[in-house]
C-alpha positions in Angstrom: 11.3 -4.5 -40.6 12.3 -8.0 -41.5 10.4 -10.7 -41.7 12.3 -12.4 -38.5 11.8 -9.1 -36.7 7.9 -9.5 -37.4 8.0 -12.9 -36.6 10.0 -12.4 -32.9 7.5 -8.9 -32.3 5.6 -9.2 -29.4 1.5 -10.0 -29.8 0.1 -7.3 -27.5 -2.9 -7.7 -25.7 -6.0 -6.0 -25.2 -5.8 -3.7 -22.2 -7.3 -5.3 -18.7 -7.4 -4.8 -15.1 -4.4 -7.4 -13.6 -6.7 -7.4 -10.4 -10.1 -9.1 -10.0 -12.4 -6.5 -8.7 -12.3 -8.4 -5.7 -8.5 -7.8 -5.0 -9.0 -4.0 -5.9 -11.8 -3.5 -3.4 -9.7 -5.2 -0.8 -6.9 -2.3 -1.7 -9.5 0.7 -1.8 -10.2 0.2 2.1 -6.3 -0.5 2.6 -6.1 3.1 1.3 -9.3 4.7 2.9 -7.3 3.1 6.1 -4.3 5.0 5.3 -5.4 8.1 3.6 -8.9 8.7 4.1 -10.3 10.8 0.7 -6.8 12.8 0.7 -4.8 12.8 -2.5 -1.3 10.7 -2.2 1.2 9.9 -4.6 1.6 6.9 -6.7 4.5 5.6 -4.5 2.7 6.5 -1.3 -0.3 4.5 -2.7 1.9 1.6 -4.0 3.6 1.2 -0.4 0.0 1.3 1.1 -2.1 -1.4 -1.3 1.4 -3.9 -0.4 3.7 -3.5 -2.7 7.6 -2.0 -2.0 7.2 1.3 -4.3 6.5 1.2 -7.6 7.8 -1.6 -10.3 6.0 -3.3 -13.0 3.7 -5.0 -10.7 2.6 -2.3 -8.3 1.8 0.0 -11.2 -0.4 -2.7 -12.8 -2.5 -3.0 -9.3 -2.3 0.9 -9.5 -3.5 0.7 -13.2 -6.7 -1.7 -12.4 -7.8 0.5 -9.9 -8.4 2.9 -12.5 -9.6 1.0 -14.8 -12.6 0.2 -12.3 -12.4 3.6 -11.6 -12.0 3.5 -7.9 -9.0 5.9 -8.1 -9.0 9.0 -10.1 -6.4 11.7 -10.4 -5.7 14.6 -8.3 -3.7 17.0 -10.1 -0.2 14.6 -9.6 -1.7 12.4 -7.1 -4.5 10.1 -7.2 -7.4 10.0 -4.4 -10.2 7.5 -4.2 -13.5 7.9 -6.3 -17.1 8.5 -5.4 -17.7 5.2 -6.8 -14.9 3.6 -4.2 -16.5 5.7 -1.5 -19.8 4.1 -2.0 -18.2 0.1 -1.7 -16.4 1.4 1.1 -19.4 3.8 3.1 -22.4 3.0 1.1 -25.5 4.4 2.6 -27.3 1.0 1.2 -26.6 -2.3 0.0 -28.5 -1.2 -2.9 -26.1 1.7 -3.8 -23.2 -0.7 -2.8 -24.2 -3.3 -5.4 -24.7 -0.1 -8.5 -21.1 0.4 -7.5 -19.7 -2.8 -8.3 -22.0 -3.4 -11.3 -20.4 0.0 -12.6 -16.9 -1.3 -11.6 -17.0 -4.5 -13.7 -18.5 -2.7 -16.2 -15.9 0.1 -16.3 -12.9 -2.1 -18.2 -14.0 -2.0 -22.1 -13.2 -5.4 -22.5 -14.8 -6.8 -19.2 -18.2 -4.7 -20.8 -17.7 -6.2 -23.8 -17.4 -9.7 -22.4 -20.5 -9.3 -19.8 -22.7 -8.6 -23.1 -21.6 -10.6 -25.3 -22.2 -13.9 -22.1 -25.4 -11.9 -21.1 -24.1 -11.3 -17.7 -23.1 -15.4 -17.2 -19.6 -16.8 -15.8 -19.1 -19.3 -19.1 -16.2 -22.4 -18.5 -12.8 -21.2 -19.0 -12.4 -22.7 -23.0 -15.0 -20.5 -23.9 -13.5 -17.1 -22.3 -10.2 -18.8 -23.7 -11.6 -19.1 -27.4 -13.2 -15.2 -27.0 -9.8 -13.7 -25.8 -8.0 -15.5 -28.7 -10.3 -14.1 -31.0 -10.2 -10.9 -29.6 -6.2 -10.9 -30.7 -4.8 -12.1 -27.1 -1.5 -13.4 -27.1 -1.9 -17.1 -25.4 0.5 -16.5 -22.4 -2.1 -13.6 -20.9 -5.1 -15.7 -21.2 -5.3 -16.7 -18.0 -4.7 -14.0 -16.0 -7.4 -12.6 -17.9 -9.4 -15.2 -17.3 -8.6 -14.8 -13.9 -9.3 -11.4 -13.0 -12.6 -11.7 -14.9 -13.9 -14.5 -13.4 -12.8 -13.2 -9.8 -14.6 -9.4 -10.6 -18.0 -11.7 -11.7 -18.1 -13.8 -9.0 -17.7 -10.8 -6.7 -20.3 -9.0 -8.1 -22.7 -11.7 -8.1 -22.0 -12.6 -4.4 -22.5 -9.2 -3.4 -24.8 -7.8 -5.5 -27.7 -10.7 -5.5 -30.2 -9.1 -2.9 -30.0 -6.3 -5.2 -31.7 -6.0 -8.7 -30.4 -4.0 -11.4 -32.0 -0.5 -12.0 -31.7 -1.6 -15.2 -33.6 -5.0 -15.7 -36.7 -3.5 -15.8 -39.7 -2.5 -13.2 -40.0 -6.2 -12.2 -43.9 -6.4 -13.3 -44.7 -10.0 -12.5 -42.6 -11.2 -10.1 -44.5 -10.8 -7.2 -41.8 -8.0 -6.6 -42.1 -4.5 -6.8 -38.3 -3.6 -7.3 -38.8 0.1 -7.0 -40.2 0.2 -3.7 -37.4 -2.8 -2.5 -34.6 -0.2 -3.1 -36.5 2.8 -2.0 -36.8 1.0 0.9 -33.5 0.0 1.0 -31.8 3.4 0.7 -33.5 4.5 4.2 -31.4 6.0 5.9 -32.4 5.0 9.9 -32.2 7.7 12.8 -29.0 7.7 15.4 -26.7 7.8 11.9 -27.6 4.3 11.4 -26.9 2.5 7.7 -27.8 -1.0 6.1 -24.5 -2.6 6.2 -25.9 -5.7 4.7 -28.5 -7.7 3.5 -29.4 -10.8 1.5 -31.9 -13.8 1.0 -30.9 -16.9 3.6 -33.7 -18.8 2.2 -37.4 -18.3 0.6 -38.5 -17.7 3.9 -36.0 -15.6 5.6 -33.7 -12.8 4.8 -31.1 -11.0 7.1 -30.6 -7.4 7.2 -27.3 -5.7 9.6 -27.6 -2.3 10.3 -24.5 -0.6 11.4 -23.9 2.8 13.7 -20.2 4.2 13.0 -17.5 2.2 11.4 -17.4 -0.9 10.1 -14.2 -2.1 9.9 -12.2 -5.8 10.3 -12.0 -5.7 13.9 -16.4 -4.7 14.1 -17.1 -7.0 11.6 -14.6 -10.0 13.3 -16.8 -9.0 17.1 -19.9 -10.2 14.7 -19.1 -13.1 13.8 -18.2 -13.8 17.2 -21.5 -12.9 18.4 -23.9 -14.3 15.6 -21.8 -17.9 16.6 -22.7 -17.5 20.3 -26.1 -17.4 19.0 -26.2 -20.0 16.9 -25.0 -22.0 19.8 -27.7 -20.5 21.9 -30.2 -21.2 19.5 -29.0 -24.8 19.2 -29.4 -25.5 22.9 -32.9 -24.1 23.1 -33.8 -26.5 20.0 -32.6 -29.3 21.8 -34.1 -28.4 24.8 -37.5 -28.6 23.2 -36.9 -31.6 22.0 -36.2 -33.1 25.1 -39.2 -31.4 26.6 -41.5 -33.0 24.1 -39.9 -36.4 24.1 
């Protein structure tokens, strides 16, 4: 080889998931939509995630869906993991939250990255200045950047309420984190599961439990109805005042 021909080669990249974690979870319940837990082809699976068939940029969504290992092969087909099964159905929040903590983790370079920034979201010059070290060609920085940033920000959203297994037996905190997630894997009578639950102050927390599926239409009917009673709640407050003034 030349030296021109060295000089013109292309700098490949470390290997990375295209799609933020958040992207890919939104594609898993397109597929659970379409084919339940059945094996389907890759073509089949790139029509249903969005894309015409498959091309560059369908097998790369295809590709980080793997690499969070939320689709794993079927002979010649590809169905959807036990790990996607328990983002999309989880029988807790707390099993929900392992999942995605698992996903982010499951991209080398995404471990690598949580470790060495002890689990933080740093500014984008310092992810820029890892990458570059880490033999990046400047032109895929930022969609690096990007889907790294997304898949953290996801997992911290979601998985808040929910303490690692691994950080520890919580001595001190005024928390016993064993029995918070024992308790939170309960699984109610009627077929009833914890569909969410999180802090919405030091004072209060919010837990939805769910009976059958919980798709976009249940979950838009909610919203509806915690909004009628916030207004309800609103109208009572005032009333009270007026009643004491």
């Amino acid at each position: 080889m030349t030296n021109d021909a060295k000089a013109t080669k292309r700098v490949r990249s470390p290997n990375y998931p295209a799609t933020g974690l958040a992207g890919a979870v939104e594609q898993i319940h397109r597929l659970f939509k379409k084919f339940s837990q059945h094996p389907a082809p890759r073509e089949a699976i790139a029509t249903a995630i969005g894309y015409s068939g498959i091309h560059g940029t369908s097998e790369s969504a295809i590709s980080a869906l793997t690499k969070y290992g939320l689709l794993e092969r079927d002979g010649m087909e590809n169905k959807l993991s036990s790990r996607a099964m328990q983002i999309i159905a989880p029988h807790s929040g707390s099993e929900k939250a392992e999942a995605l903590r698992a996903a982010a983790r499951s991209p080398g370079l995404f471990a690598e990255m949580i470790d060495h920034f002890k689990g933080d979201i740093p500014g984008d010059e310092l992810l820029r200045a890892y990458l570059i070290r880490r033999g990046f060609a400047a032109a895929a920085v930022p969609q690096c950047i990007h889907s790294f940033r997304e898949t953290m920000e996801l997992v911290t959203r979601e998985t808040s309420a929910y303490p690692s297994s691994e950080q520890g037996n919580g001595k001190g905190d005024g928390v016993d984190l064993e029995q918070e997630q024992t308790r939170s894997q309960i699984r109610l009578s009627g077929g009833e599961r914890e569909f969410f639950s999180s802090p919405l102050s030091s004072q209060t927390r919010v837990r939805i439990l769910m009976d059958g599926p919980a798709g976009p239409k249940e979950i838009q009917k909610l919203i509806k109805l915690l909004t009628v009673q916030k207004e309800i709640i609103q109208e009572e407050d005032e009333s009270d005042s007026e009643a004491r003034s």
